[in-house]
N, C-alpha and C positions, 0 to 999 in steps of 0.2 A: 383982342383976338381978331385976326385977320379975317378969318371965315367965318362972321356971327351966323349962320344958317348951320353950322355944323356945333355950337354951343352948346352945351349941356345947361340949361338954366338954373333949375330948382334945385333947391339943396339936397333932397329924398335922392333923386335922379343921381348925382355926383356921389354920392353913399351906395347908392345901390351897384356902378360902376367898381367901386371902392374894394364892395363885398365880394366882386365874382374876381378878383385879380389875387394871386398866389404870391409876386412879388411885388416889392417897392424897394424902388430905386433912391438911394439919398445920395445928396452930392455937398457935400464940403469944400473951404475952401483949404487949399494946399499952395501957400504961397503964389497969391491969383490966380490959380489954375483948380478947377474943380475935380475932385477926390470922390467918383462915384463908385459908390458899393451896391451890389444887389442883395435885399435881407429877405428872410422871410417874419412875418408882423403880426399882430393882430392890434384890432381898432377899438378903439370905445368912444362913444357916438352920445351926447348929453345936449340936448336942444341943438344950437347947430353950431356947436365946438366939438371937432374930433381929437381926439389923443390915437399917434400907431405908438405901437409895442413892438421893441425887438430885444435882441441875443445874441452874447458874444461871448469868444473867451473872455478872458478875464483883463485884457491889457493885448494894446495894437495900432494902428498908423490910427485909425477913425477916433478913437479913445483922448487922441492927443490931440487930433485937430481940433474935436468938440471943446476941450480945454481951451484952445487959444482963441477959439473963436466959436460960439454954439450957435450960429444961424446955419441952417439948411433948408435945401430945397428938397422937391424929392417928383417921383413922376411914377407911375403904375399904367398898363394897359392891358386890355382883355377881348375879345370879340374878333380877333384875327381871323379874315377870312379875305386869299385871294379872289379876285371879278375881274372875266377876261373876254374880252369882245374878239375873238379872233377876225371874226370878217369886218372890221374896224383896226383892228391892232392894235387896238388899246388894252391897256390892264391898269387896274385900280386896287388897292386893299381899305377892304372893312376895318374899322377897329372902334373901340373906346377906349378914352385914357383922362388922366386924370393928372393935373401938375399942381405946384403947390410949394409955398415955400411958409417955414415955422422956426421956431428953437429945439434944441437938444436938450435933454437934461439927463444925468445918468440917475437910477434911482438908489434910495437906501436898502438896506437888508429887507426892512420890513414891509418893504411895497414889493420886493419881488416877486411872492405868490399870487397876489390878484392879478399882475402883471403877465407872469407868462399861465396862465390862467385864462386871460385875453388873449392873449396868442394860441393857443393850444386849441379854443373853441372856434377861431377863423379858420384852422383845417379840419375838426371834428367835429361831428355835428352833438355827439355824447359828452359828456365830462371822458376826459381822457385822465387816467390817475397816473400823472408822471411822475420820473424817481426822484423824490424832494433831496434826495442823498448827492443830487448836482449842483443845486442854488449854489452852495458855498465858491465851487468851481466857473459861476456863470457870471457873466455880467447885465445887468438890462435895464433898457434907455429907451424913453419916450422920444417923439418930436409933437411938439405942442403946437397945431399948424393950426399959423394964422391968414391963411390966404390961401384958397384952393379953385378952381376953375375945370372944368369936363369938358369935352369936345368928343362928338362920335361922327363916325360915317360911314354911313349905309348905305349902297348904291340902290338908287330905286328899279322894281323889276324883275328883281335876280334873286 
């Protein structure tokens, strides 16, 4: 990382980043060329291995890259906030964010309910009682990320 002063270090700190962000960004490849989709996830968090959670129809472009090739990366940010010096004429943005690269795996029938059960508690703070009458309709697939990194920036002052 170019700017170690903007580094997010500890593991808790890049999780807690993790937690306040709505999407993540996964990027595949598509004949060398990267296949970024934005999903909505949820995370599960076990010492300091994370699994995201996501959801899809049931068949599509991401479905088939994962087949040919299941490494991705992926990238989330949160904390957006313009900083604007006018009698300087400078402008800067706040943010934190989070990159990370892992594997795909689609799951079986039987893990889908803890699955999007995980997903379902990253935007609810309640049990949300969803319509179990979709699984069959739905697809859903982890990335089991093994390399993760944080970086924030906060303009001091402001």
């Amino acid at each position: 990382m170019r700017r170690s002063d903007r580094e997010v270090k500890e593991f808790k700190d890049i999780v807690a980043i993790m937690e306040q962000c709505d999407v993540c960004r996964i990027a595949l490849n598509h004949n060398g060329y990267p296949y970024i989709v934005p999903l909505n996830f949820g995370m599960k968090v076990e010492g300091e291995k994370i699994e995201l959670y996501f959801h899809g129809a049931m068949e599509g472009t991401k479905y088939d890259l994962m087949e040919a090739d299941n490494r991705a990366g992926f990238e989330m940010d949160c904390e957006h906030r313009l900083v604007t010096e006018l009698e300087r004429g400078n402008c800067t943005m706040e943010y934190a964010s989070v990159i990370g690269q892992g594997h795909m795996e689609i799951l079986p029938e039987d893990e889908k309910y803890e699955a999007l059960c995980i997903l379902m508690k990253h935007y609810h703070q309640e049990e949300f009682p969803f319509n179990k009458a979709v699984m069959p309709q739905t697809k859903v697939f982890k990335l089991v990320v093994e390399q993760v990194t944080g970086k924030r920036r906060k303009k001091q002052g402001y």
